[in-house]
C-alpha positions, 0 to 999 in steps of 0.5 A: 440471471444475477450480474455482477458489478464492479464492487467497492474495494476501498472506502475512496474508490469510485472507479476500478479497472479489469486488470485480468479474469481469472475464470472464464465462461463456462466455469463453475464460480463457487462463494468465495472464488477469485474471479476477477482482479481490479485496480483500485485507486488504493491497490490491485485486488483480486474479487471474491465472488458472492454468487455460486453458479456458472460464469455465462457471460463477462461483460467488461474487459480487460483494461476497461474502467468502469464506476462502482455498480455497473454490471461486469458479468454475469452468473447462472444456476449450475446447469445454466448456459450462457444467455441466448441471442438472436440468430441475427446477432449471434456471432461465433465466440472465441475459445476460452483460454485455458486457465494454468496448470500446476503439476498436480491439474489444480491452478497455480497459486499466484497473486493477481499481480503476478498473474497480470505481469506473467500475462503481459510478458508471456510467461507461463506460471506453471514454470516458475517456482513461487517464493511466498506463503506456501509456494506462491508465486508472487510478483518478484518471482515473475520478474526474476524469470522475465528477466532470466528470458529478457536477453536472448528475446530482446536480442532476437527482436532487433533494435526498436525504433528510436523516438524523435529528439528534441532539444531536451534529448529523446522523449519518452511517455508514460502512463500512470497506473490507477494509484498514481494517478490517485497519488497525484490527485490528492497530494494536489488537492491537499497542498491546494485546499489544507493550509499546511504549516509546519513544526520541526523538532530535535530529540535526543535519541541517545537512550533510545538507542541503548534501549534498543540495544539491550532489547536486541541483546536479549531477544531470541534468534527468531524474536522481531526487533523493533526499529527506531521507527516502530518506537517512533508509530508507538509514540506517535500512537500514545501521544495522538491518544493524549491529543484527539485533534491531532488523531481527528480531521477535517471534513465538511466543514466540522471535525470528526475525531475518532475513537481508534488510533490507527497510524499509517507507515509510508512504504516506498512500494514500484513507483508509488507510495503505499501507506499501510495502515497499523490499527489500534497502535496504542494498544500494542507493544513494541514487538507487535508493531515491528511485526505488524509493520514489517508483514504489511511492507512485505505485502506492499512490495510483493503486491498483495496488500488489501484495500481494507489495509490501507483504509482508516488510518488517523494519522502517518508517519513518513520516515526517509531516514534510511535514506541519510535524509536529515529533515524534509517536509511532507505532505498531508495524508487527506483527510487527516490532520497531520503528518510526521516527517523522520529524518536519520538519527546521526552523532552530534555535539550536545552541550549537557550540565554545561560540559560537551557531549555527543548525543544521537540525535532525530529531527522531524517535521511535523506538517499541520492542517490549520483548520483542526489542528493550531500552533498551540496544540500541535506544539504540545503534541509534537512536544509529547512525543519527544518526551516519549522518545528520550525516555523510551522507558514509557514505550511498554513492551 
């Protein structure tokens, strides 16, 4: 009888958690269903089944962590049932939960992450309207509805118990989730093994500016704008193409250099940080990267980006600008070379031809593996991408 094992999600996962099953014994599986939902080190996924046949046995439960390989269940053929035992051992099963109804007997349409959080605050998906593609539930429409219940539930629970206090006040604990352990593990490990060095730049984003304004102008109601920070991938992506160390890493103690120029966006996603990654940047225009990148920051805050989204990128760029941040120094993406750090684009005095302006101006901060990428190179690639972005004409549309 066929097992299923816990699959490799992400090219860097060696563990996956169950969050949740989403067939139960008894059911028919066919190719392609969604069976089961896993944390992965890189995001929460549903599995798709590459068996058909009957669901005869789960093997791991949910909330267990298991290594890549080991069997989590098993398949039988259509007519099979699930695998008998000896009398001795046998024991009487509980009753299978029922999977959720829709209106029309098919199971509701909802991301894992919904699925998950409407299980663990005991919401039935049938009630709630989903806002996504086609009606999906996604996981901001199981949040609006908990909360919608959270007060007359919270009021009838009474208070809870007050933790013990200490001289830093009340204490509280909290676990970290599969991808924040993650997070934790490799910005530790690449602060403590790339020597990072670091070059900061100022660019005159006046015309970059006016650019865009007049892009803006003469796009239709329903045509993506591109954002100073899709200009700023676009330049990124051109001048990694000119420079292949800076689009390289450093890996067992040679460099590899790739042939794609795949930049990845960090995006602020519920208490983690998501880099999706945008593949074949130097191949795309503007209005295709801003509609890239906005569809992939979409899938990170709803909690429905895929591992293979977030693999293979070569390079990031890590923009705080929005948030009135002028400058700021982040840390390497391992394995990559380097990362770019945006700060905001803000008014200052310029002095040009001798006579005093006001100019829009960027400063960013470009963080460096010493081991493949040095002083000299970085500097003309970082160099490279400022002439791009104060003469945005040569960021093709």
């Amino acid at each position: 009888m066929p097992d299923i094992v816990m699959p490799r999600l992400s090219d860097s996962m060696e563990e996956g958690t169950i969050l949740s099953w989403l067939k139960n014994v008894g059911e028919e599986v066919g190719v392609g269903d969604e069976i089961v939902e896993i944390e992965t080190d890189k995001a929460n996924m549903a599995y798709e089944s590459d068996l058909a046949g009957t669901l005869t046995e789960i093997l791991a439960q949910e909330g267990e962590t298991l290594a890549i390989g080991t069997p989590i269940a098993r398949i039988g053929d259509s007519n099979g049932a699930p695998p008998s035992v000896p009398a001795a051992e046998e024991s009487v099963p509980e009753p299978p939960t029922e999977p959720t109804p829709s209106e029309d007997g098919d199971r509701v349409k909802a991301s894992p992450v919904a699925r998950r959080i409407a299980k663990e605050q005991g919401i039935d998906l049938a009630t709630i309207e989903g806002s996504g593609p086609g009606g999906r539930i996604v996981k901001k429409d199981v949040k609006q509805a908990a909360s919608s219940v959270a007060g007359p539930a919270d009021a009838a629970a009474g208070p809870s118990p007050l933790p013990p206090e200490t001289a830093k006040g009340e204490v509280t604990y909290e676990d970290l989730s599969k991808l924040q352990s993650t997070i934790a593990r490799r910005m530790s490990e690449s602060k403590a093994t790339a020597p990072h060095f670091y070059l900061q730049a100022t660019i005159d984003m006046s015309r970059a500016v006016e650019a865009r304004a007049r892009i803006k102008a003469a796009a239709g109601e329903d045509e993506v704008v591109p954002s100073f920070n899709d200009m700023i991938v676009k330049a990124c992506a051109l001048a990694l193409r000119e420079h292949p160390r800076a689009n390289g890493a450093y890996r067992d103690g040679r460099f590899e250099l790739y042939s794609r120029v795949n930049v990845g966006v960090a995006v602020a996603a519920q208490d983690a940080l998501v880099v999706p990654t945008l593949f074949d940047a130097d191949r795309k225009g503007l209005r295709q990267i801003a509609a890239e990148t906005r569809a992939l920051a979409r899938k990170v805050r709803d909690g429905e980006v895929t591992p293979p989204e977030l693999s293979g990128g070569t390079f990031t760029v890590s923009n705080l600008g929005m948030y009135g941040i002028d400058n700021f120094s982040a840390v390497i993406n391992p394995p990559q070379a380097a990362i770019l750090a945006v700060g905001a684009i803000v008014e200052r005095p310029v002095v040009r031809e001798g006579e005093l302006a006001i100019a829009r101006v960027l400063e960013v901060t470009l963080a460096c593996d010493h081991r493949v990428l040095y002083g000299a190179p970085a500097a003309e690639f970082l160099a490279r991408i400022r002439t791009l972005l104060e003469e945005p004409l040569s960021l093709a549309l």
